[in-house]
MARTORKE-256096 format. One line per 4 residues: number of its first residue (from 1); their letters; for each residue x, y, z of C-alpha. Coordinates in nm, 4 decimals. Layout:
// MARTORKE-256096
NUM) A) X:Y:Z ~ ... .
END
This chain:
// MARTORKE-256096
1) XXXX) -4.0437:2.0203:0.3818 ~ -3.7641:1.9990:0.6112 ~ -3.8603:1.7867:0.8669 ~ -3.9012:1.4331:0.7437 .
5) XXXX) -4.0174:1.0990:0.9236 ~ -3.6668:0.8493:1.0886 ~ -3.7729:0.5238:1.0686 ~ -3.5571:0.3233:1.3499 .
9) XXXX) -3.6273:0.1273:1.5810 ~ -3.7014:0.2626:1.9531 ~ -3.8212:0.0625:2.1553 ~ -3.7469:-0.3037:2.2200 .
13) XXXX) -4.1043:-0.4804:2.3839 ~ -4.0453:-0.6637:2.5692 ~ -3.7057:-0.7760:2.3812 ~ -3.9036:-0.9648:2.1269 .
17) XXXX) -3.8530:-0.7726:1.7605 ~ -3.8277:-0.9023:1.4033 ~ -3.9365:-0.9003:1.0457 ~ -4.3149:-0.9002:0.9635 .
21) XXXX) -4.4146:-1.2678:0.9151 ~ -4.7411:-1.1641:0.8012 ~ -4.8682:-1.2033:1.1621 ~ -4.8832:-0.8660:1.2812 .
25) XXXX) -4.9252:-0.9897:1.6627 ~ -4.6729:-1.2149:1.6742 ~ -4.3642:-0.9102:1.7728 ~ -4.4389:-0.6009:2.0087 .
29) XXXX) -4.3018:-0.3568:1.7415 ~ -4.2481:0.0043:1.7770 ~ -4.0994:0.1872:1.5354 ~ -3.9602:0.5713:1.5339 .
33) XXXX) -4.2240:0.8031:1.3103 ~ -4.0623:1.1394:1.3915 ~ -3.8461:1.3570:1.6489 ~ -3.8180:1.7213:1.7737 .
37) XXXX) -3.5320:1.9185:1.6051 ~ -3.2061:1.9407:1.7131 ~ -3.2089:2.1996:2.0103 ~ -3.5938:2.1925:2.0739 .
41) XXXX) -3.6109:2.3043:2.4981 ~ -3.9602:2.3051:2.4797 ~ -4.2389:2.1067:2.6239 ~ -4.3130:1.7384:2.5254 .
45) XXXX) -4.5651:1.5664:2.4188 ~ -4.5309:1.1850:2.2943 ~ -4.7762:1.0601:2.0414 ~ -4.8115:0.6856:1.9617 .
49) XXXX) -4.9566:0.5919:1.6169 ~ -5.1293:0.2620:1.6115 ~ -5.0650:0.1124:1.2706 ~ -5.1470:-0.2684:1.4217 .
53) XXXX) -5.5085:-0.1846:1.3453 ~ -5.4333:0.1031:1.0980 ~ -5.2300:0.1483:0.8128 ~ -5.4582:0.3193:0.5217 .
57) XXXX) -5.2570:0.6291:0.5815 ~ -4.9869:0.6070:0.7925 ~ -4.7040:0.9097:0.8401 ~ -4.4681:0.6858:0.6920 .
61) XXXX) -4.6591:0.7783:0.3110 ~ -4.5082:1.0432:0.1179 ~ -4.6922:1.2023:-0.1508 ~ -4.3942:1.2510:-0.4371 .
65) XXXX) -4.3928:1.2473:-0.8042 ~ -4.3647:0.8937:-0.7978 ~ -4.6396:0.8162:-0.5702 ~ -4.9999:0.7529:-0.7154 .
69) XXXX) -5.1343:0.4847:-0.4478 ~ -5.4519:0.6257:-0.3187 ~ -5.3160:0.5332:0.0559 ~ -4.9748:0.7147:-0.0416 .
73) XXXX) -5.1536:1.0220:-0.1441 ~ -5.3993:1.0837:0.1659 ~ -5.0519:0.9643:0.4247 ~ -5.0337:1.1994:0.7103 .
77) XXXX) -4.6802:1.2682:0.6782 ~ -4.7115:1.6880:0.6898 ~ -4.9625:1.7001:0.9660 ~ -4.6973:1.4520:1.1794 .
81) XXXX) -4.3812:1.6591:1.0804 ~ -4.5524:2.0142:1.1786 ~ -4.6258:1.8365:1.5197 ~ -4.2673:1.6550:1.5197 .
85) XXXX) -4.1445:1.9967:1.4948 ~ -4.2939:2.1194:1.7462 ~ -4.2888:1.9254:2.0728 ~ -4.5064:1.6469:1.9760 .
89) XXXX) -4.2336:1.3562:1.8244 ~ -4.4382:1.0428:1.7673 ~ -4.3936:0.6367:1.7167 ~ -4.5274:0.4022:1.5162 .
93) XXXX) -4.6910:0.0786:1.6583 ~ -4.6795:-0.1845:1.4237 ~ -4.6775:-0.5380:1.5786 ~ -4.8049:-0.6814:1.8894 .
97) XXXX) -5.0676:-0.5030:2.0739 ~ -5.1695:-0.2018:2.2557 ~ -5.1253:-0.2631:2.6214 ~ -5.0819:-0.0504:2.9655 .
101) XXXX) -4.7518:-0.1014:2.9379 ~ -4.6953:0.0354:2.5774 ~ -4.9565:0.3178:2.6115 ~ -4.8001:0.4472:2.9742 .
105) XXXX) -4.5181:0.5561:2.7864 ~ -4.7094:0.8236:2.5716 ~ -4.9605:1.1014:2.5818 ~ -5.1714:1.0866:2.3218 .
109) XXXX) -5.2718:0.7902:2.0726 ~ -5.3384:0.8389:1.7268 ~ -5.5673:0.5945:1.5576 ~ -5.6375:0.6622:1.2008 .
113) XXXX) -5.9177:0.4722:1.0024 ~ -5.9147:0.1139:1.0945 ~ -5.9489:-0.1444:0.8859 ~ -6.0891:-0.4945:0.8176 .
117) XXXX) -5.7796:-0.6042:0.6711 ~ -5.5999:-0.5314:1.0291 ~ -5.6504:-0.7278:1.3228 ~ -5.9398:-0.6306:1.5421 .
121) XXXX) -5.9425:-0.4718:1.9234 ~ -5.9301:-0.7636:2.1287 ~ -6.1342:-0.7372:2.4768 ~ -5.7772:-0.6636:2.6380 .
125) XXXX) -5.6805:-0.3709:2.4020 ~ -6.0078:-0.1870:2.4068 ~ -5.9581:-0.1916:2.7979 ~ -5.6400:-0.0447:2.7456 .
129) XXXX) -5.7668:0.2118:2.5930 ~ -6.0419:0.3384:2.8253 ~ -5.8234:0.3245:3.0700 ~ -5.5702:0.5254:2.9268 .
133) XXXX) -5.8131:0.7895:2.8340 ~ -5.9560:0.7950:3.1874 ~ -5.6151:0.8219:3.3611 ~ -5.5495:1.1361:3.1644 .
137) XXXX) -5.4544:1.0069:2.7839 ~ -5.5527:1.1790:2.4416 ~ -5.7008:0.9558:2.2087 ~ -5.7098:1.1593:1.8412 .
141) XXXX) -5.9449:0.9360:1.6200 ~ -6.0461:0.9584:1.2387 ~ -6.3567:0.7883:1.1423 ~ -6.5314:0.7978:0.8057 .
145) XXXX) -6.8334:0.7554:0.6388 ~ -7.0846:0.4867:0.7323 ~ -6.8887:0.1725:0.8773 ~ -6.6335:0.1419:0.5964 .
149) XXXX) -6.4001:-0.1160:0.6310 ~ -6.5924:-0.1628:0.9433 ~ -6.4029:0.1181:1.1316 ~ -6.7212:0.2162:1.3242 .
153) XXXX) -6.8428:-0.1339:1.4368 ~ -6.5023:-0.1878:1.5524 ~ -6.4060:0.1461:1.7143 ~ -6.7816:0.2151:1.8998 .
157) XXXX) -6.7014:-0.0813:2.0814 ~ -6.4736:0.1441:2.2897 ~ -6.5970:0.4468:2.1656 ~ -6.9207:0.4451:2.2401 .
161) XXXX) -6.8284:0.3852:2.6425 ~ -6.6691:0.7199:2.6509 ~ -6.9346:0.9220:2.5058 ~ -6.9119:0.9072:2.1209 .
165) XXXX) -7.1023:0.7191:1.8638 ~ -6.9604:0.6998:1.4818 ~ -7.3079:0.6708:1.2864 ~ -7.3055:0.4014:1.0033 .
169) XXXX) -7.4085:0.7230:0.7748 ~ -7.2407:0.9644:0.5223 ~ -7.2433:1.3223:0.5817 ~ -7.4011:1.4766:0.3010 .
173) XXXX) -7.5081:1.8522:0.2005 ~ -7.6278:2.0869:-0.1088 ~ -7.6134:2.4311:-0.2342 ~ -7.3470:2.6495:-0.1160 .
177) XXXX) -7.2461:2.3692:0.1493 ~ -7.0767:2.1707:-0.1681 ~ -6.7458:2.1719:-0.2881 ~ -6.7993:1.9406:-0.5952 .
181) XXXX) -7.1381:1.6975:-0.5383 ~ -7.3279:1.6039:-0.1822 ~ -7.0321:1.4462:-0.0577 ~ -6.7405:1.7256:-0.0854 .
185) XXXX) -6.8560:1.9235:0.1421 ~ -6.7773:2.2591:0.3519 ~ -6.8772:2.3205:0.7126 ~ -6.9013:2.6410:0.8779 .
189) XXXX) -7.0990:2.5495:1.1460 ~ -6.8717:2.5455:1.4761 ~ -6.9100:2.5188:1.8532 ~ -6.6685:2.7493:2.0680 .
193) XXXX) -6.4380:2.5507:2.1739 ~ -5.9922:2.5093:2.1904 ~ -6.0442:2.2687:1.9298 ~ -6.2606:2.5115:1.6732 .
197) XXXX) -6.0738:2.8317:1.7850 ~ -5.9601:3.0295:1.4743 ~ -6.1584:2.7786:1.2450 ~ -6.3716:2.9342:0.9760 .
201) XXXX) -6.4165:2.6629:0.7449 ~ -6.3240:2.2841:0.6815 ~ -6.4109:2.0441:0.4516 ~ -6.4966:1.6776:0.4548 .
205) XXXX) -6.4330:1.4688:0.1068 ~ -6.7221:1.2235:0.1719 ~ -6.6993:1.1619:0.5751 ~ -6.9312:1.0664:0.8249 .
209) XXXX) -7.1472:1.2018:1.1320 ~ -7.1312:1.1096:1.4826 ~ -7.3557:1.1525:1.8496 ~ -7.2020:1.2596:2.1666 .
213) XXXX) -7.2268:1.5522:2.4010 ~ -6.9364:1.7174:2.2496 ~ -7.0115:1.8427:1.8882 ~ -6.7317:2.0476:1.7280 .
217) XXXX) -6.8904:2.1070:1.3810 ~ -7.1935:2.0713:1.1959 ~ -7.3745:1.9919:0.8735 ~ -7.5923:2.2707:0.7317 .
221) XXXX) -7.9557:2.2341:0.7813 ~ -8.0011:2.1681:0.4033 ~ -7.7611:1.8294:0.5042 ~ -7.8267:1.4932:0.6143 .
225) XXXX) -7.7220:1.1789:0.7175 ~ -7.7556:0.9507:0.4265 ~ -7.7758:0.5841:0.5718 ~ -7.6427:0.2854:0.4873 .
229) XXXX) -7.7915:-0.0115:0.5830 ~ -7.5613:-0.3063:0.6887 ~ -7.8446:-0.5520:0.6747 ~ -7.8705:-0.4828:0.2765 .
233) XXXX) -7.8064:-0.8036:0.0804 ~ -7.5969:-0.5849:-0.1578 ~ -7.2979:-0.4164:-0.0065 ~ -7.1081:-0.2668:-0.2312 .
237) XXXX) -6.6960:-0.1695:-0.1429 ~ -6.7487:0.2032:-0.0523 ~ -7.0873:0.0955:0.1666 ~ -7.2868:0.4253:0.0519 .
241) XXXX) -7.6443:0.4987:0.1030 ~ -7.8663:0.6213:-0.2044 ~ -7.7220:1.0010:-0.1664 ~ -8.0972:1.0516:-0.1456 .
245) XXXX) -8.2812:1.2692:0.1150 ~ -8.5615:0.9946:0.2790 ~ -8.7822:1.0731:0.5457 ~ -8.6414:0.8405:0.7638 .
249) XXXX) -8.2790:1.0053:0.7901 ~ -8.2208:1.2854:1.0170 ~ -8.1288:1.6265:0.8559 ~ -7.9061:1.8900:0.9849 .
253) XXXX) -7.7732:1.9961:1.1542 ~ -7.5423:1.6646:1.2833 ~ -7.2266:1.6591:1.4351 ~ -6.9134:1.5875:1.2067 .
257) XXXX) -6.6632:1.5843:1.4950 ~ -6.6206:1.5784:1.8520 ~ -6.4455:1.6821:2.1590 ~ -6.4974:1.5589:2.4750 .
261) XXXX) -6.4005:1.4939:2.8237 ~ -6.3321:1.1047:2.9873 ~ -6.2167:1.1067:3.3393 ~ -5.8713:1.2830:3.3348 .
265) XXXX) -5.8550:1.2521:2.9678 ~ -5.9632:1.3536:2.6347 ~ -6.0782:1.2057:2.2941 ~ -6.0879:1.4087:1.9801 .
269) XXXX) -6.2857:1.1849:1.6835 ~ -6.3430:1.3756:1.3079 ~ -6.5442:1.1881:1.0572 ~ -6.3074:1.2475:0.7494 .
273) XXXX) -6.0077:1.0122:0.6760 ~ -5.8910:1.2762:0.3955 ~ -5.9008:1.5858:0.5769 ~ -5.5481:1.5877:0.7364 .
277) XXXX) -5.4143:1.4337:0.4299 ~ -5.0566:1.5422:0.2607 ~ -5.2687:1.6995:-0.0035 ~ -5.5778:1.8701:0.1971 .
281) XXXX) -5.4625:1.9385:0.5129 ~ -5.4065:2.2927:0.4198 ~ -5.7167:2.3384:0.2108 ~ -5.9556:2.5951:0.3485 .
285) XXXX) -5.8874:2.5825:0.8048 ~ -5.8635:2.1793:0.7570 ~ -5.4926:2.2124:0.8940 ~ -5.6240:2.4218:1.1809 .
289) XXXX) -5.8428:2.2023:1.3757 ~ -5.6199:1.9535:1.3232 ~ -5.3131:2.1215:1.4895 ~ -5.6022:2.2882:1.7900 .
293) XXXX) -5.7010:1.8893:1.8303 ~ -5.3749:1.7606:1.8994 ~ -5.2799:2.0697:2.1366 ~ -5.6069:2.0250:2.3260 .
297) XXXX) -5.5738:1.6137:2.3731 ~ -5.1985:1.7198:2.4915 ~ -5.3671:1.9839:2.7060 ~ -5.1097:2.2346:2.5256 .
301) XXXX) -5.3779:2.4758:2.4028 ~ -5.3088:2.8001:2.6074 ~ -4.9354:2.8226:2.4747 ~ -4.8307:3.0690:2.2570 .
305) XXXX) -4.8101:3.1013:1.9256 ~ -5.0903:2.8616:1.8958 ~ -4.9335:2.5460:1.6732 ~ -5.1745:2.6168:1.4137 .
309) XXXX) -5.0102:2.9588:1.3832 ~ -4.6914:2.8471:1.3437 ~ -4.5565:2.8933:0.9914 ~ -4.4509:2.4808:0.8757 .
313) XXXX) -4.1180:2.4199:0.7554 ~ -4.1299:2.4712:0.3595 ~ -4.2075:2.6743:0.0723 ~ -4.5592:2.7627:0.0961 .
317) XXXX) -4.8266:2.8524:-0.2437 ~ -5.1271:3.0063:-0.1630 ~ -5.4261:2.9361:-0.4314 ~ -5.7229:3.2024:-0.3938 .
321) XXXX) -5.9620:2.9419:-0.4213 ~ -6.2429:3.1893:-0.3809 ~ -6.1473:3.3671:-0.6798 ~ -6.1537:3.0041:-0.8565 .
325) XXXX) -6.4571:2.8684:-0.6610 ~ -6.2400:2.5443:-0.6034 ~ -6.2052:2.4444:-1.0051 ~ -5.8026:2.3746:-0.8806 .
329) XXXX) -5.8697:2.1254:-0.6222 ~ -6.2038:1.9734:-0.7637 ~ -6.1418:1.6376:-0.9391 ~ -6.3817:1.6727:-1.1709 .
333) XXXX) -6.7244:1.4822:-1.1967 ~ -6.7250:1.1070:-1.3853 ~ -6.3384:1.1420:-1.3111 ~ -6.0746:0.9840:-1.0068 .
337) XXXX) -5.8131:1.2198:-1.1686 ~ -5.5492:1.4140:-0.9480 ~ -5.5954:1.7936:-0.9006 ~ -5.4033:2.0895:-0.9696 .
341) XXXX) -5.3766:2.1246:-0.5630 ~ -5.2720:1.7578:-0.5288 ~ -4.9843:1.7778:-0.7756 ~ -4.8530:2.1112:-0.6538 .
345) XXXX) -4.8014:1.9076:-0.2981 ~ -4.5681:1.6407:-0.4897 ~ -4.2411:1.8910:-0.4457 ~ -4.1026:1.7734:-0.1232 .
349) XXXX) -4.0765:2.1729:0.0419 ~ -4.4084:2.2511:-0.1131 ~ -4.7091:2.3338:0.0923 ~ -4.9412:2.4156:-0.1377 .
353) XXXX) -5.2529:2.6330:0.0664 ~ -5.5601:2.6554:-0.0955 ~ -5.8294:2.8958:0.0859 ~ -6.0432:3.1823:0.0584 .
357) XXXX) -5.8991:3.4005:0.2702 ~ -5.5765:3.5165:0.3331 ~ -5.3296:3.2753:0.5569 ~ -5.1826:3.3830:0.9178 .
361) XXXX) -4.8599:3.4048:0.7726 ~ -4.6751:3.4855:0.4741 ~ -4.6186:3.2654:0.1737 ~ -4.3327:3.2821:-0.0713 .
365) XXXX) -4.6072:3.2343:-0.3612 ~ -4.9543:3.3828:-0.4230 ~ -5.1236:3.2265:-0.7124 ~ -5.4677:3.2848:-0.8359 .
369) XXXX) -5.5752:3.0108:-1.0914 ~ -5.7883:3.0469:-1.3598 ~ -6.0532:3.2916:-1.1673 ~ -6.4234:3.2928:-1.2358 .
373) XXXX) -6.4840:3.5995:-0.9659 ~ -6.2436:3.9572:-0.8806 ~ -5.9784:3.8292:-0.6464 ~ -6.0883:4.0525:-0.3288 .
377) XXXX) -5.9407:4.3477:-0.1240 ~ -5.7931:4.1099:0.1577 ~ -5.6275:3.8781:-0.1140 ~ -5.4599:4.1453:-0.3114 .
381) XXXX) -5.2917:4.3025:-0.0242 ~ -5.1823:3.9516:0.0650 ~ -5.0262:3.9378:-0.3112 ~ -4.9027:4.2865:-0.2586 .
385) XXXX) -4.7236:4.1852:0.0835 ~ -4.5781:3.8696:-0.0692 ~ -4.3705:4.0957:-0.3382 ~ -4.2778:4.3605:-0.1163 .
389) XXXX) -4.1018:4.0178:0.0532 ~ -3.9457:3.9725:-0.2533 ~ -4.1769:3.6481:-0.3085 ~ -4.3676:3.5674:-0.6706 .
393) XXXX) -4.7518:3.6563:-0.7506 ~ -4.8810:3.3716:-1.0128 ~ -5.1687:3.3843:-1.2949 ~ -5.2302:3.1036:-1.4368 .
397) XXXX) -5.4756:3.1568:-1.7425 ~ -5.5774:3.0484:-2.0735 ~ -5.6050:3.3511:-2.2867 ~ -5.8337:3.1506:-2.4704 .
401) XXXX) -6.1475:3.2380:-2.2104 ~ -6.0164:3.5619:-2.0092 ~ -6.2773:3.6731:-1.8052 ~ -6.3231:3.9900:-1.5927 .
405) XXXX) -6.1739:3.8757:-1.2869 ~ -5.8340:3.8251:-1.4873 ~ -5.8477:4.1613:-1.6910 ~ -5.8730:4.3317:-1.3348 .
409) XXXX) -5.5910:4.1030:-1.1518 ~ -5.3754:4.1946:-1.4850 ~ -5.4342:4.5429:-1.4403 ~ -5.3743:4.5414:-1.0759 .
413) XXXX) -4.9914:4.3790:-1.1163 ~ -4.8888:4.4334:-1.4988 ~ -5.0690:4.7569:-1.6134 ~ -4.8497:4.6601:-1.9513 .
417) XXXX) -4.7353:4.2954:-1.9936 ~ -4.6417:4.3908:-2.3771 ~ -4.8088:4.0835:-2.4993 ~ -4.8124:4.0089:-2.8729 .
421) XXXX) -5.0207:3.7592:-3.1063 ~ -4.7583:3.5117:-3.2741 ~ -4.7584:3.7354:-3.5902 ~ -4.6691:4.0175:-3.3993 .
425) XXXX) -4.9434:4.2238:-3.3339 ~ -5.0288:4.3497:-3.0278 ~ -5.2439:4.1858:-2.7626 ~ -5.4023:4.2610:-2.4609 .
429) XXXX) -5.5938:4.0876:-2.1942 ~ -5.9726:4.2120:-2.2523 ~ -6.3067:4.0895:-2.1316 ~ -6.4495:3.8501:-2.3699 .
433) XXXX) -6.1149:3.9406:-2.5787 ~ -5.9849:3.5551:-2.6841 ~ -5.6017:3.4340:-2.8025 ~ -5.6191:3.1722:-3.1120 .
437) XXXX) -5.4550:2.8962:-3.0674 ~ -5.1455:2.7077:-3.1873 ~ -5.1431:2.3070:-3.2725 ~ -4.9194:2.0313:-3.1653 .
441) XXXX) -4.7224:2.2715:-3.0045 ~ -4.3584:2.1087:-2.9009 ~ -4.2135:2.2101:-2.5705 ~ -3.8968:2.1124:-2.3769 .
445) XXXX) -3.8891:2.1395:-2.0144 ~ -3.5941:2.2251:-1.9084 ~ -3.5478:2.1273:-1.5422 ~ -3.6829:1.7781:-1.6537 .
449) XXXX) -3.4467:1.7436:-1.9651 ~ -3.8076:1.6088:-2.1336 ~ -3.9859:1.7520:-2.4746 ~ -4.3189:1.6771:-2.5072 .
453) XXXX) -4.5812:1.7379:-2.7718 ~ -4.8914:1.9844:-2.6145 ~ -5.2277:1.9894:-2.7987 ~ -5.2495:2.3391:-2.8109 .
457) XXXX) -5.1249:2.7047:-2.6553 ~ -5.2684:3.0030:-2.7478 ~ -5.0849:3.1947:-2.9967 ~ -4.8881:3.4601:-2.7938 .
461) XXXX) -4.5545:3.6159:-2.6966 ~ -4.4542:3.8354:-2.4474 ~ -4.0776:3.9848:-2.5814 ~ -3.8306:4.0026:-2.3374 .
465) XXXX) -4.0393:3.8103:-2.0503 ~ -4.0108:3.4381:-2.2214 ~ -3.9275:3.2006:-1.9390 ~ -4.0886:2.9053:-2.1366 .
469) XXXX) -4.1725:2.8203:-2.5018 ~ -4.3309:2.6049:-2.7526 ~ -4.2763:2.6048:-3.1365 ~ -4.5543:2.4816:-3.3560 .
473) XXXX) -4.3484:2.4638:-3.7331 ~ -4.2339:2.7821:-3.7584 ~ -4.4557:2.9682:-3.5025 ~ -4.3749:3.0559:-3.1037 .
477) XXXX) -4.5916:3.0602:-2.8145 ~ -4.4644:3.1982:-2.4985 ~ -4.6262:2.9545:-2.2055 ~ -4.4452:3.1165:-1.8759 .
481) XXXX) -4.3459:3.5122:-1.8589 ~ -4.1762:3.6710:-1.5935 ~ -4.1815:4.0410:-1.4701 ~ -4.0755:4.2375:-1.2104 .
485) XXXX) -4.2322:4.4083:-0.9311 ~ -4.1781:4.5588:-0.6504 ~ -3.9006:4.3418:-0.4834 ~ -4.0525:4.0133:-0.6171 .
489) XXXX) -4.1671:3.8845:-0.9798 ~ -4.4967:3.8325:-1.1423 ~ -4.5778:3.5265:-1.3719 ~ -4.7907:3.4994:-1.6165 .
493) XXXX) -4.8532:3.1310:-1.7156 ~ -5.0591:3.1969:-2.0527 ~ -5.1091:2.8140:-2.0696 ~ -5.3991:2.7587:-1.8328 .
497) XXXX) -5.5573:2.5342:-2.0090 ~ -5.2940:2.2934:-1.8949 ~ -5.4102:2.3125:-1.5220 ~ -5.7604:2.2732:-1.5183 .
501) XXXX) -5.8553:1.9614:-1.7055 ~ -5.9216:1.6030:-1.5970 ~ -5.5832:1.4181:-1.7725 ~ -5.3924:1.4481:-1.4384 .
505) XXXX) -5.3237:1.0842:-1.3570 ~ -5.5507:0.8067:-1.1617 ~ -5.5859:0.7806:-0.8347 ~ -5.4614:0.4234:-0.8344 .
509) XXXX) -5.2043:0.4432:-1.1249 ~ -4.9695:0.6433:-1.3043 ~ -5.0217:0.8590:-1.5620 ~ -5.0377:0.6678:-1.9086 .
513) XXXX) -5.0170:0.7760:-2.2287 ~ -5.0144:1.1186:-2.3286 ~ -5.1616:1.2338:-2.0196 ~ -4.8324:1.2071:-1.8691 .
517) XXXX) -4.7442:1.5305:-2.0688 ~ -4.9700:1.7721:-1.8058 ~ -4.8826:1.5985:-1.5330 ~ -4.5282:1.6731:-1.5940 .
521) XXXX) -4.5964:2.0000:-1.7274 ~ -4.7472:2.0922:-1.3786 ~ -4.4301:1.9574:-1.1829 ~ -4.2199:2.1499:-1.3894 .
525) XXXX) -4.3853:2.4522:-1.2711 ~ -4.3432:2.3993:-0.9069 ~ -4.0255:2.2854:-0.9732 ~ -3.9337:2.6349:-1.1263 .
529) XXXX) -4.1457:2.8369:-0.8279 ~ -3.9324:2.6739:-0.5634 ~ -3.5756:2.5932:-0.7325 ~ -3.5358:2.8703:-0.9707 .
533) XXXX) -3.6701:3.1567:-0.7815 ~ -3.5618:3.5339:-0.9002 ~ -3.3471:3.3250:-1.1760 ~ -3.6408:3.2524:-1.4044 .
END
C-alpha cells in the first residue's frame, strides 16, 4: 500500500507532552495516525483513536515479513489508511485522558478492544463519552468474546447507558456456519441497514454477542451463546465457556453487532477484535461493513462511490476461497500457525482478498489455490477480465492430488501447458492422474538471494515456461511456469504442497528451523506477483 501511517506529533494538550514514563496519564498525548492525500477537496471527517485504554491493535502495527507478534499481525493499519485516504485522517490518543475538550475536536472515536493492562474509564471519561455521542459524535467500538481482558465489564459501564450490552459470551455456530471449528465462524444473517448494505457475508474468528435494539448481524439458529462464567474459581487467559450447547444458554439467532442511534449521535459496536485486521479485513465482505460503519457514524453514507467501493491503494490478489472451501486462510486444527492468506498480506502493496464471489473491482491477480470444488461461472469471467487487463491468473497445485476442479480450471486457461515427467515423458493434468515426487529437492530463490533445501516437488517440467526450479542430484523439477494469455500471463505453481500445510510460523514467534524454508518460499511468490510482473 501507498498510503502509510505519519507518526508526529499534532496536538500539544494542554502544552504538557513528553516521553512515556510508564504512566500513561501523566501527559495529554496525541499523536498523528494518518492524513488525507495531497490534494484531497473532499469532505472531512476526523477520527480519534484511543490507545490510553487500547493498544492490542493499534494502526500504528504493520504486518511485514518481520512481524510475527500476534498484536502486530491483527493492527488495523489497512482499514485506517483506506479511510485516511479518503476523507477520514485520524489521531492517536496515547496519554492523558479523554475529555470534552480533546473529543470536541473530532467526529468519530475509535476504541478498539480494551484492555486490563490499560488504565480504566474513570467516572469523568465515561461522561465524556456519552456526551459526545449525544451531542452528535460516532463512537466505532470492537468488543470480543466473553469479557476478555475485561473489555465488556469496562466498556458496558458506558455502553450499556446508550443502548448496547456486550454479553460475557462467545459467539459460537456449526455446520455450514463454520469456517474451521464453532468459533470461526460465517454470518449471513443481516438487518437492512447503511451499515449492512452490500454485505453478504462476514466472519468472526472467535467473537462475541451483544443486546440492544439495533442488531446488524446474526448467529444462525444452529448457534449459541456459549457462556462464561466470571464467578468460576478457574479462569483461564482466553476466559472461554465449555464450547458446549447447555440448556441454559440462549441459541440463535443473537446479535453479533450493532448500530444504533444516541441523541444526535451514533455508536457502531462489532463483537470481533480480528475482523478488521491487516490480514482479514478483506476476507469474505469483512472490509465492507467496516468501511459502511465508519461512513454511517460520520453520517457520510449517501455519498458516492460508497467507501467500501472504492478500489484501496495497492496491488490486490483475489483467492476463490469457494473453490478452496477456506483450506488457504484456515490455520489448521491443534496448530497457531500463519496462513497462506496471512503471509500473502506481508508485501507492503499487497491486499490479498479472499472471498467467494467475485470483488467490486478489478484485481491485478486472480488465484485459485489448491481447489476441492469447479471454480464457478462468475469467478472465471472475473479471471478472464483480469487478463484481458493484462493482469496474472494463478494455480497453485500439487500435482501430487489433482482433482477435478483443477483438470477443468487447466483446461479453461492452458488447453496445453506441455508438461513433462522429469524423464521426459509427457504429462498431463488428469483426474485422479498423480506426479511422483522428487527428494531433498534444492532451490534458490532468486529475489531473496537464499537456497534452501525442500522436502519434496513433484517430478515435472514444463520446457520453455520454467520461471523457478529445483534440482534433486541430477534431476529438475519445474516449481513456477509462466504462459501467456490473452494480454496477461497464467502461472502454474506445480508446488502446492508448499502452501497448504501447517509449518508457516507461530503466531507469537518466528519461524524456526526448517520451517522457515515455506515461509520464505511463500514471500518469494508474492514478491514475484507484484515486483516482477510480465518479466517472469
Amino acid at each position: 500500500m501507498k498510503f502509510f501511517p505519519f507518526f508526529l506529533i499534532l496536538t500539544l494538550l494542554p502544552s504538557l507532552i513528553s516521553c512515556d514514563d510508564g504512566d500513561v496519564r501523566a501527559n495529554q498525548t496525541i499523536v498523528g495516525g494518518g492524513t488525507v492525500p495531497a490534494g484531497y477537496d473532499g469532505p472531512i471527517t476526523r477520527v480519534l483513536e484511543d490507545n490510553i485504554h487500547s493498544t492490542k491493535q493499534n494502526s500504528s502495527l504493520i504486518l511485514s515479513e518481520a512481524s510475527y507478534l500476534y498484536s502486530n499481525t491483527f493492527g488495523y493499519t489497512r482499514f485506517m489508511a483506506h479511510c485516511n485516504a479518503n476523507g477520514y485522517p485520524h489521531d492517536r490518543i496515547t496519554g492523558g485522558y479523554l475529555t470534552a475538550d480533546v473529543l470536541k475536536n473530532y467526529d468519530v472515536l475509535l476504541i478498539n478492544l480494551v484492555h486490563d493492562t490499560r488504565p480504566d474509564f474513570t467516572e469523568a471519561e465515561r461522561q465524556a463519552i456519552i456526551d459526545f455521542v449525544h451531542g452528535g459524535g460516532g463512537l466505532f467500538v470492537v468488543a470480543d468474546h466473553t469479557n476478555v481482558y475485561l473489555h465488556a465489564e469496562r466498556l458496558n459501564r458506558f455502553l450499556t447507558e446508550m443502548g448496547v450490552t456486550i454479553r460475557y459470551e462467545s459467539a459460537v455456530d456449526e455446520g455450514e456456519h463454520s469456517v474451521e471449528g464453532k468459533a470461526w465462524i460465517l454470518i449471513n444473517d443481516f438487518a437492512q441497514h447503511p451499515v449492512t448494505d452490500g454485505v453478504s457475508e462476514i466472519s468472526f474468528l472467535t467473537g462475541g454477542t451483544m443486546d440492544g435494539a439495533g442488531g446488524m448481524a446474526f448467529i444462525s439458529e444452529q448457534g449459541w451463546g456459549d457462556f462464561w462464567n466470571p464467578d468460576n474459581e478457574e479462569k483461564p487467559v482466553g476466559m472461554y465457556g465449555n464450547w458446549a450447547k447447555d440448556p441454559d444458554e440462549d441459541y440463535g439467532p443473537l446479535p453479533v453487532s450493532q448500530a444504533v442511534a444516541y441523541g444526535d449521535g451514533r455508536i457502531f459496536v462489532i463483537g470481533d477484535q480480528n475482523i478488521f485486521g491487516n490480514p482479514y479485513l478483506y476476507f469474505i465482505d469483512n472490509h465492507k461493513i467496516a468501511f459502511n460503519a465508519m461512513e454511517w457514524l460520520a453520517k457520510r453514507e449517501t455519498e458516492q462511490p460508497r467507501l467500501r467501493l472504492r478500489r484501496p491503494d495497492g496491488f490486490h490478489i483475489r483467492i476463490d476461497t469457494r473453490a478452496d472451501r477456506f483450506s488457504m486462510s484456515q490455520v489448521f486444527e491443534g496448530t497457531d500457525r500463519f496462513t497462506f492468506l496471512i503471509n500473502l498480506s506481508r508485501h507492503a502493496e499487497v491486499i490479498a482478498h479472499a472471498t467467494r464471489a467475485p470483488l467490486d473491482y478489478l484485481p491485478e491477480v486472480f488465484m485459485v489455490a489448491d481447489p476441492m470444488d469447479t471454480v464457478d461461472a462468475s469467478s472465471l469471467a472475473e479471471a478472464d477480465a483480469v487478463l484481458d487487463a493484462g493482469g496474472t491468473v494463478v494455480l497453485i497445485q500439487d500435482p501430487e492430488r489433482t482433482t477435478a476442479a483443477t483438470v477443468a480450471f487447466v483446461q479453461h486457461f492452458l488447453p496445453e501447458p506441455g508438461l513433462a515427467t522429469s524423464a521426459g515423458a509427457p504429462w498431463t493434468y488428469a483426474d485422479g492422474y498423480y506426479a511422483e515426487a522428487l527428494t531433498d529437492v534444492r532451490v534458490t530463490l532468486p529475489l531473496r538471494a537464499q537456497t534452501h533445501t525442500y522436502p519434496a516437488c513433484p517430478a515435472l517440467t514444463c520446457p520453455g515456461h520454467a520461471v523457478l526450479s529445483g534440482t534433486a542430484g541430477t534431476d529438475t523439477c519445474d516449481i513456477l511456469c509462466e504462459y501467456p494469455a490473452g494480454n496477461g500471463r497464467v502461472l502454474l505453481m506445480l508446488a502446492g504442497a508448499w502452501f497448504n500445510q501447517a509449518n508457516l510460523g507461530s503466531f507469537l514467534t518466528s519461524p524456526e528451523g526448517v520451517q522457515v524454508y515455506h515461509v520464505d518460499a511463500e514471500m518469494e511468490f508474492t514478491r514475484m506477483l507484484v515486483e516482477w510482473p510480465g518479466n517472469l
